[in-house]
N, CA, C and O of each residue as an XYZ file, in Angstrom:
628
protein
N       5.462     14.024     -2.930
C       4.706     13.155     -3.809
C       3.627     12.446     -2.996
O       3.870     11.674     -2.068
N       2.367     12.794     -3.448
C       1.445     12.171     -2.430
C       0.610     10.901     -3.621
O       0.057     11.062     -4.709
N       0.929      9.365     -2.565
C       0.877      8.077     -2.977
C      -0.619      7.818     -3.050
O      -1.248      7.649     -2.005
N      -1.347      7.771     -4.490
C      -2.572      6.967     -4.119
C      -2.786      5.691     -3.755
O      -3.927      5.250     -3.895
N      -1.743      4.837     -3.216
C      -1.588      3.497     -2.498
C      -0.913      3.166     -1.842
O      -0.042      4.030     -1.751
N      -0.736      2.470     -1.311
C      -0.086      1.838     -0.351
C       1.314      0.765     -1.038
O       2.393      0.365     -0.601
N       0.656      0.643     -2.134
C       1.906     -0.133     -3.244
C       2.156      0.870     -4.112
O       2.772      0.353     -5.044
N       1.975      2.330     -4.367
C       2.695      2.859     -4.726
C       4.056      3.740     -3.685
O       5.166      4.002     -4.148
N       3.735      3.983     -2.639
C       3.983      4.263     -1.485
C       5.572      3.242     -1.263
O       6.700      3.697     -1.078
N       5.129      1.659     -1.367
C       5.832      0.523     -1.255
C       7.459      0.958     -2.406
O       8.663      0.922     -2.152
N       6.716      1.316     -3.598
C       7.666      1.724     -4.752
C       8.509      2.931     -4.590
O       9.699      2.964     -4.901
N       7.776      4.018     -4.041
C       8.778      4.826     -3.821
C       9.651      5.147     -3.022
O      10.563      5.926     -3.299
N       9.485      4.569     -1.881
C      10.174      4.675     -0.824
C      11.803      3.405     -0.772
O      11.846      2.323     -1.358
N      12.757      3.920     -0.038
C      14.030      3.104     -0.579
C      13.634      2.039      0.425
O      12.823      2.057      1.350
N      14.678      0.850     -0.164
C      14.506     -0.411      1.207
C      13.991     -0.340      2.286
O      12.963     -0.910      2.653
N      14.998      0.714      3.169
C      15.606      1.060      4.437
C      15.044      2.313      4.922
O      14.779      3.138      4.047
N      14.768      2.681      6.331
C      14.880      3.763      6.591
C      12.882      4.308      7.286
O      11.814      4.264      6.675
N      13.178      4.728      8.648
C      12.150      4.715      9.101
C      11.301      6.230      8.287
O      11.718      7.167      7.607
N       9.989      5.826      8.792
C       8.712      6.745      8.546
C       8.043      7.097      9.589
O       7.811      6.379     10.562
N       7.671      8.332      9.415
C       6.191      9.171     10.513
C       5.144      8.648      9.995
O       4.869      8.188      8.887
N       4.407      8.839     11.314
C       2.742      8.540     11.437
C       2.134      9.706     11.868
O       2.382     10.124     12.999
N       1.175     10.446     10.936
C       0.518     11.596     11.797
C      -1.066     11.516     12.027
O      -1.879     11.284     11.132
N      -1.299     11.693     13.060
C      -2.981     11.896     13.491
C      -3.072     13.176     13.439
O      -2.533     13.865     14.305
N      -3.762     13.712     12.429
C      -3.932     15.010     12.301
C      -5.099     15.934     12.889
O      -5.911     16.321     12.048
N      -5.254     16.247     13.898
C      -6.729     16.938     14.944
C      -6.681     17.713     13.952
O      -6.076     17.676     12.881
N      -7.732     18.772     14.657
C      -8.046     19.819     14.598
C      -7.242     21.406     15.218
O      -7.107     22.577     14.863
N      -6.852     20.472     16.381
C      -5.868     21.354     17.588
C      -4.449     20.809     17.657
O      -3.360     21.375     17.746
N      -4.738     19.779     17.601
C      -3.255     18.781     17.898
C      -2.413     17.695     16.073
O      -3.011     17.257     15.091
N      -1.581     17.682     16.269
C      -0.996     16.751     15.052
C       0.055     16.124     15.914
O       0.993     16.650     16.513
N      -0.501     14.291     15.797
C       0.283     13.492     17.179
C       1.221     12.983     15.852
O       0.888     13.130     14.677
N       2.441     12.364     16.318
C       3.045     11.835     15.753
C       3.859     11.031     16.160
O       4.362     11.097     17.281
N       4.166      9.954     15.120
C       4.878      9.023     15.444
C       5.857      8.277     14.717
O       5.636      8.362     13.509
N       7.228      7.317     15.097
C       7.971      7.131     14.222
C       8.179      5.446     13.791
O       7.788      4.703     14.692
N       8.442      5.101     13.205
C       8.877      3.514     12.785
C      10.394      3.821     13.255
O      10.844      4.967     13.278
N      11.252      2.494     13.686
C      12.261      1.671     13.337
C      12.709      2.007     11.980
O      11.732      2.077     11.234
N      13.867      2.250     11.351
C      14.657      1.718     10.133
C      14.349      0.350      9.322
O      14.678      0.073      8.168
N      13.845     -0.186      9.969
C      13.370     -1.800      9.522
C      11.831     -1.639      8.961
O      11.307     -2.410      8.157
N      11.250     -0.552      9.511
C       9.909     -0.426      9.784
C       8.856     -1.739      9.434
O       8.122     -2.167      8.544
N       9.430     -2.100     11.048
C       8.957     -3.461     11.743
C       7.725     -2.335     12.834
O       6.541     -2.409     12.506
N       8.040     -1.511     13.880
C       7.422     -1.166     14.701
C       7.158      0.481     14.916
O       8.111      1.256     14.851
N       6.025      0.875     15.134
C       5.854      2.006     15.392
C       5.565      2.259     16.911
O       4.863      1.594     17.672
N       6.404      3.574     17.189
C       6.322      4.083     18.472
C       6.289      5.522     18.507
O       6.964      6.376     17.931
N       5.154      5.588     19.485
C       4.774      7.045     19.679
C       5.698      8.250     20.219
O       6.275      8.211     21.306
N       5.759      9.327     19.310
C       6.997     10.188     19.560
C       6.766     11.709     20.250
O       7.546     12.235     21.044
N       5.520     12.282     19.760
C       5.180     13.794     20.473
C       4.072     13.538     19.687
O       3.706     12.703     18.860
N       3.293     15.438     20.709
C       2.126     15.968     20.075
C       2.903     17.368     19.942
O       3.680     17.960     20.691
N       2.239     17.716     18.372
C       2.205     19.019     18.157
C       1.067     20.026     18.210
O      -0.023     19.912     17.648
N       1.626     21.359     19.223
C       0.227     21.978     18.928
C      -0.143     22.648     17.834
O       0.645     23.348     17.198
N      -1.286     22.497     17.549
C      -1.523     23.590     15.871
C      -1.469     24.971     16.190
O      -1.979     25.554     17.146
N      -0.735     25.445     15.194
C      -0.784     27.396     14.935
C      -1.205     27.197     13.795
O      -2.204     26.510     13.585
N      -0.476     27.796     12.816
C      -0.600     27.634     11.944
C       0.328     26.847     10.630
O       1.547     26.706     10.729
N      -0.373     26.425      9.546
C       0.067     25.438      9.261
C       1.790     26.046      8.820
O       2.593     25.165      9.129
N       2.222     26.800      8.443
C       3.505     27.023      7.901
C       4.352     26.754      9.199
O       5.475     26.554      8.737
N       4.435     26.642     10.506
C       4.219     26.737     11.907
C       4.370     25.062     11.603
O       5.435     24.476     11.408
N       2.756     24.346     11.620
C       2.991     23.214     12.053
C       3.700     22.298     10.998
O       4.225     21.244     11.356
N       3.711     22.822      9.350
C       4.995     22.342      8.879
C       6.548     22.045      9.344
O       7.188     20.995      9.397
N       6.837     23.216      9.614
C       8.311     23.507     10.391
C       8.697     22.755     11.380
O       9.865     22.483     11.657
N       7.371     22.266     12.147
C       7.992     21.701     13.265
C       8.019     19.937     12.769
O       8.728     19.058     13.259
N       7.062     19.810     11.716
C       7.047     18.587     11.167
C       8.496     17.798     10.461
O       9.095     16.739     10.649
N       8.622     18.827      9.682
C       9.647     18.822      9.063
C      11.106     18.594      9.501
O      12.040     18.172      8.820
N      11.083     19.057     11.101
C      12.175     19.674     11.725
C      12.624     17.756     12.467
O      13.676     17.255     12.866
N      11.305     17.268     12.340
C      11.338     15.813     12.646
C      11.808     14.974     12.135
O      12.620     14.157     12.569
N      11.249     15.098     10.920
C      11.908     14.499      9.619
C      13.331     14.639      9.338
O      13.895     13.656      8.859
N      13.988     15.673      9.552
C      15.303     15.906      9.151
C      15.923     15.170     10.586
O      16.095     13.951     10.586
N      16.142     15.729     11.415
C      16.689     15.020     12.666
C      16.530     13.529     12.923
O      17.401     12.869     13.489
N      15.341     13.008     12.469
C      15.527     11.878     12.313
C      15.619     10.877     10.718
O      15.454      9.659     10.785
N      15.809     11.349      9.785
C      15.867     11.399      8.837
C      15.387     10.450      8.175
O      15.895      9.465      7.638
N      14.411     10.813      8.255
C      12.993      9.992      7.779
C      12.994      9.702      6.339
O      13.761     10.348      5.624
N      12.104      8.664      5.745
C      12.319      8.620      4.502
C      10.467      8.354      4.020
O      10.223      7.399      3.283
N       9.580      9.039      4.386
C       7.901      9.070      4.604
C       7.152      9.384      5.359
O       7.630      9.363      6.494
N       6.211      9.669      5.318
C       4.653      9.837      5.962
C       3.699      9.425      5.364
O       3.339      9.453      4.188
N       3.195      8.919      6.541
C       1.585      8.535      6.687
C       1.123      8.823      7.566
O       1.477      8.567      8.717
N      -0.442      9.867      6.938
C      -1.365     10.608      7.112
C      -2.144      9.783      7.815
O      -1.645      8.660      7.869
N      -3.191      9.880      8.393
C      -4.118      9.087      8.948
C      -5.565      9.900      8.142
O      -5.635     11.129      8.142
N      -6.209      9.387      7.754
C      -7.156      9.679      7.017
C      -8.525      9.369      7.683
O      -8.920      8.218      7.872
N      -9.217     10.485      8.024
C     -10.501     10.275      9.331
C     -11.682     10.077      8.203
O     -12.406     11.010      7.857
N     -11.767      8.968      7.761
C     -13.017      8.488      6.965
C     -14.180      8.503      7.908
O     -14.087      7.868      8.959
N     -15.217      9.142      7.635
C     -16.704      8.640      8.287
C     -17.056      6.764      8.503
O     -16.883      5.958      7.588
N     -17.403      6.506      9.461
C     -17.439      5.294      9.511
C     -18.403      4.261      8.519
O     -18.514      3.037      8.599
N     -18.998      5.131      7.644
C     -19.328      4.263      6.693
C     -18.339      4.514      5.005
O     -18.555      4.432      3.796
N     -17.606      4.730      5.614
C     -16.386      5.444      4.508
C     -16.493      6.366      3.194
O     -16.007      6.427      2.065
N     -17.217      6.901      3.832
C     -17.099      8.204      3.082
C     -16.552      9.433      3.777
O     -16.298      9.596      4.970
N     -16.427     10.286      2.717
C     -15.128     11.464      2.932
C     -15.965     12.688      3.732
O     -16.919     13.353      3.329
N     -15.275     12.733      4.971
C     -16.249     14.170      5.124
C     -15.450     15.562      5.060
O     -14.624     15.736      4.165
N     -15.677     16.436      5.910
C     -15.282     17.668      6.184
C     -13.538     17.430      6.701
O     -12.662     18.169      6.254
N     -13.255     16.406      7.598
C     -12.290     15.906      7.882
C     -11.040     15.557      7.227
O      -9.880     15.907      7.444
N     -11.651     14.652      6.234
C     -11.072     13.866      5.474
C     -10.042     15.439      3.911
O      -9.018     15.698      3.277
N     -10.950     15.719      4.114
C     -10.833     16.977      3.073
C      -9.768     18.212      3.311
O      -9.089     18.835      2.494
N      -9.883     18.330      4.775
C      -8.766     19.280      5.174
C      -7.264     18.238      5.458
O      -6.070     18.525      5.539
N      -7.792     17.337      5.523
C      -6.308     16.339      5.671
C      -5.590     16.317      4.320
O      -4.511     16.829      4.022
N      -6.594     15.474      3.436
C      -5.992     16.118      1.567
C      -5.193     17.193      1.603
O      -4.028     17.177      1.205
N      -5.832     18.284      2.130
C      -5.088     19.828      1.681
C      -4.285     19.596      2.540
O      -3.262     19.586      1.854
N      -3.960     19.395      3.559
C      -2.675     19.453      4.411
C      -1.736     18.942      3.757
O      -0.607     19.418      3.637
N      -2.189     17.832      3.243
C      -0.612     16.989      2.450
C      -0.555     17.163      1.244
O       0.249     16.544      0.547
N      -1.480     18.126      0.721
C      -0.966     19.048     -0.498
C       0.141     20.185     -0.008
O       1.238     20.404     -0.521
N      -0.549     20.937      1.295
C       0.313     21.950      1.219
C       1.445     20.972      1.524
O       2.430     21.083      0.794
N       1.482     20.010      2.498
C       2.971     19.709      2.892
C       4.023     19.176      1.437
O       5.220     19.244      1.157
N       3.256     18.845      1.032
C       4.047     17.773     -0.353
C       5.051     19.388     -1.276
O       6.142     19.355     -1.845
N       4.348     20.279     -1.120
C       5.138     21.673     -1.886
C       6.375     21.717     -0.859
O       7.146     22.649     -1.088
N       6.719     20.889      0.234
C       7.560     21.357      1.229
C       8.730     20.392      1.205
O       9.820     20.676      1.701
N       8.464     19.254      0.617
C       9.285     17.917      1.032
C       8.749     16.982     -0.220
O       7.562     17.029     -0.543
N       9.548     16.261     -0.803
C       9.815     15.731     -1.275
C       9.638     14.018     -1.124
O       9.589     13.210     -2.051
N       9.571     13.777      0.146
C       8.822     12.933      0.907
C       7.620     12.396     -0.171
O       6.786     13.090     -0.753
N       7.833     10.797     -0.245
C       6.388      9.961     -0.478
C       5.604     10.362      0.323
O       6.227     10.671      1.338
N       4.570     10.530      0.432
C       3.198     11.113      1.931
C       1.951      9.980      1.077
O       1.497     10.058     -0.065
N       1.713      9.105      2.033
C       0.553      8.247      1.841
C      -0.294      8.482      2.702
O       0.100      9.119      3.679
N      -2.061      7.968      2.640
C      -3.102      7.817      3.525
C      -3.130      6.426      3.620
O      -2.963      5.445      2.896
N      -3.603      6.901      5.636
C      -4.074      5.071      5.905
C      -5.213      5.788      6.705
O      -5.156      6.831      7.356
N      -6.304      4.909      6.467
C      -7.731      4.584      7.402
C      -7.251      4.565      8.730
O      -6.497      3.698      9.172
N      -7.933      6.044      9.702
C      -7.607      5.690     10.758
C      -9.113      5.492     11.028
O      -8.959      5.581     12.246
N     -10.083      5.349     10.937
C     -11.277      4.949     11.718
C     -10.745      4.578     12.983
O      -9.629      4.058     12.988
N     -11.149      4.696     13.705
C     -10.973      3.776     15.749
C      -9.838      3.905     15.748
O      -9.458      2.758     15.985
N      -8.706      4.695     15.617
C      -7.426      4.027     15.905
C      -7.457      5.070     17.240
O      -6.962      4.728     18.315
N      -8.073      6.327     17.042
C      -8.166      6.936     18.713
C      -9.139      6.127     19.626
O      -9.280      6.428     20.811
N      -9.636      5.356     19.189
C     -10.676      4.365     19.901
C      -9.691      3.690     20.625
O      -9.449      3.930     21.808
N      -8.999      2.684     19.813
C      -7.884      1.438     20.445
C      -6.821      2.217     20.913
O      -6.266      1.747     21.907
N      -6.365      3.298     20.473
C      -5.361      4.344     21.974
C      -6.279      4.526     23.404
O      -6.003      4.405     24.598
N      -6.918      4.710     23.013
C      -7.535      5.023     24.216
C      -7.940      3.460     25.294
O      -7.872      3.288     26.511
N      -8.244      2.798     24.471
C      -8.532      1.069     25.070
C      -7.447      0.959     26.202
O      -7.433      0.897     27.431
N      -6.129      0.968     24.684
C      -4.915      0.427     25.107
C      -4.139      1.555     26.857
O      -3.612      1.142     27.890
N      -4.435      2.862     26.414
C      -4.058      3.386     27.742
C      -5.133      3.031     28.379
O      -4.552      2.127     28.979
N      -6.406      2.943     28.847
C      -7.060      2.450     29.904
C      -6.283      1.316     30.307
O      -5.669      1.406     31.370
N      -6.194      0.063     29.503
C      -5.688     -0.883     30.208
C      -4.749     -0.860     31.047
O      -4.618     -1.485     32.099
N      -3.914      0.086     30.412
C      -2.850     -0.148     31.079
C      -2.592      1.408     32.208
O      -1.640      2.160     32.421
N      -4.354      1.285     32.822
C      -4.683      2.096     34.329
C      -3.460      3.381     33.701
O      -2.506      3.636     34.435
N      -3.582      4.087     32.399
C      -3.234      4.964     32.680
C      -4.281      6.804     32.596
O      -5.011      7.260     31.716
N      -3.783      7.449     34.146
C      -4.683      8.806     34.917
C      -5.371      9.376     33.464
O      -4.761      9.264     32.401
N      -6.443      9.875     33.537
C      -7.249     11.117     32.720
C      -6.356     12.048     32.341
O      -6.414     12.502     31.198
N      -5.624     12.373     33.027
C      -4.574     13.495     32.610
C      -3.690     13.087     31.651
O      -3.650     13.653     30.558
N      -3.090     12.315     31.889
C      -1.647     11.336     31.057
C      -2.646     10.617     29.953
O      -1.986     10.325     28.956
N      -3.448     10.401     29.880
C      -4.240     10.192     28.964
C      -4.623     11.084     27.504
O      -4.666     10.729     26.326
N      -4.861     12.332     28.145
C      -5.429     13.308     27.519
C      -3.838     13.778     26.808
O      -3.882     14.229     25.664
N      -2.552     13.672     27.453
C      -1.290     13.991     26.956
C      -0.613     13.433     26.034
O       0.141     14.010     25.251
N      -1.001     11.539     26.114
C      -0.915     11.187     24.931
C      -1.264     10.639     24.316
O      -0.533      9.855     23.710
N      -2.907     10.724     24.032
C      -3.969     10.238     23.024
C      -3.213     10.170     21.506
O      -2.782      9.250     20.811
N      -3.298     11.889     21.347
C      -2.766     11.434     19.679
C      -1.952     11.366     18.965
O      -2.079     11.313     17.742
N      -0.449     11.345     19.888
C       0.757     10.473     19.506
C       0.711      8.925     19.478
O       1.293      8.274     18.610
N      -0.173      8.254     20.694
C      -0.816      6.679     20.654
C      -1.542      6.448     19.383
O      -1.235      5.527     18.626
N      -2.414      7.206     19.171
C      -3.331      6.937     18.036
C      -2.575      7.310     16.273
O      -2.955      6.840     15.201
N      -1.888      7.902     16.425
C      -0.550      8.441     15.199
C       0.023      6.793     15.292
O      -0.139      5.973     14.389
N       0.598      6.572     16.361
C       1.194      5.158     16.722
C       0.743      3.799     16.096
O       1.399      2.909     15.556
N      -1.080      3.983     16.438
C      -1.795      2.945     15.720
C      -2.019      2.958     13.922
O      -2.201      2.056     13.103
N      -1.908      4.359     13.822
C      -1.790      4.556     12.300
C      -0.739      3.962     11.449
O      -0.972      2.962     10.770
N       0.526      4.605     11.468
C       1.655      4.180     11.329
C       1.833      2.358     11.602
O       2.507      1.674     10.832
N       1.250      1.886     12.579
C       1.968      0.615     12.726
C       0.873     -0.481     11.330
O       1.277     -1.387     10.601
N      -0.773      0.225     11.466
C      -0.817     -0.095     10.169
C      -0.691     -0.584      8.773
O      -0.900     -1.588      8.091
N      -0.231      0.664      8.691
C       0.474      1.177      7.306
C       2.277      0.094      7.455
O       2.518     -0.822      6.668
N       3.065      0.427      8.363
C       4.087     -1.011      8.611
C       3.416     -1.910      8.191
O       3.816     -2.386      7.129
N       2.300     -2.448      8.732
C       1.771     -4.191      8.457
C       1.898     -4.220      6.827
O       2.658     -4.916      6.153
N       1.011     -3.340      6.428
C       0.476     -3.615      5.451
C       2.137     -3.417      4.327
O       2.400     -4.413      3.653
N       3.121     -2.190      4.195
C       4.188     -2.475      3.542
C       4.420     -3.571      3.789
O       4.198     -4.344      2.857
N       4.957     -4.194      5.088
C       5.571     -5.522      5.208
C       4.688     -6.609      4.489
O       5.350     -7.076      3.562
N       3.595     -7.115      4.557
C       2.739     -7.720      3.431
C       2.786     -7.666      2.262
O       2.448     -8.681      1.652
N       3.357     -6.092      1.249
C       3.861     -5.952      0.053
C       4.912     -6.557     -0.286
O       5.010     -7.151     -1.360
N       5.754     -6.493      0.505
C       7.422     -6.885      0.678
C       7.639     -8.457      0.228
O       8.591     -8.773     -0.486
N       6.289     -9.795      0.899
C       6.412    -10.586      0.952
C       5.962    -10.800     -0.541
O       6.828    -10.982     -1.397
N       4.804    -10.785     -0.829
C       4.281    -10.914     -2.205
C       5.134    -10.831     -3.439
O       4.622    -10.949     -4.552
């Protein structure tokens, strides 16, 4: 079921029970998981892309083992927010995925969130290499924790 909000998202999903964050490349799909409380998101792997029935399986294979109860997409809006070429193959991804799982699947605005991964590992002096390894599980990370804020803000209201 793919959520056109963030308060519908809020509705379908039970109390309890953590969610993925995915940064979806071109090459790579980083991901990341919440807490059960989903208070905090922390960065979990990168997947490499084959193909998508491929990078379903391995998605999926996440979800069950950790027995997830959502996703959120990261949605690469053009920075004056409009939808581009990007934004469009992400849609279809969580069309095809939604035929797979049963899973709420919401979008959150990632504008800069590979920006502030990348900040955040500089600061913290980490090598070009180790960098490049985990950009877009960090940036999945920044997505996801997001999308946390903003449920937890529903919660209160």
């Amino acid at each position: 079921m793919i959520c056109a909000s963030m308060e519908q998202m809020a509705a379908a999903l039970p109390r309890a029970g953590a969610l993925a964050g995915l940064d979806l490349g071109t090459k790579t799909i980083g991901v990341a998981v919440s807490d059960g409380l989903r208070r905090v998101a922390s960065p979990l792997s990168t997947i490499r892309r084959e193909k998508f029935t491929l990078d379903a399986a391995a998605l999926l294979k996440i979800v069950a083992e950790r027995d997830l109860k959502g996703i959120v997409l990261g949605l690469p809006f053009n920075m004056d927010g409009s939808e581009g070429p990007r934004c469009q193959s992400t849609r279809a991804f969580a069309r095809n995925l939604e035929r797979l799982t049963p899973l709420p699947i919401a979008f959150w605005d990632e504008r800069l969130s590979t920006v502030a991964a990348e900040r955040a590992l500089l600061e913290a002096d980490t090598s070009r290499k180790r960098r490049s390894e985990v950009i877009d599980h960090v940036a999945a990370g920044y997505i996801l924790q997001g999308a946390l804020d903003r449920l937890a803000r529903l919660e209160v209201q």
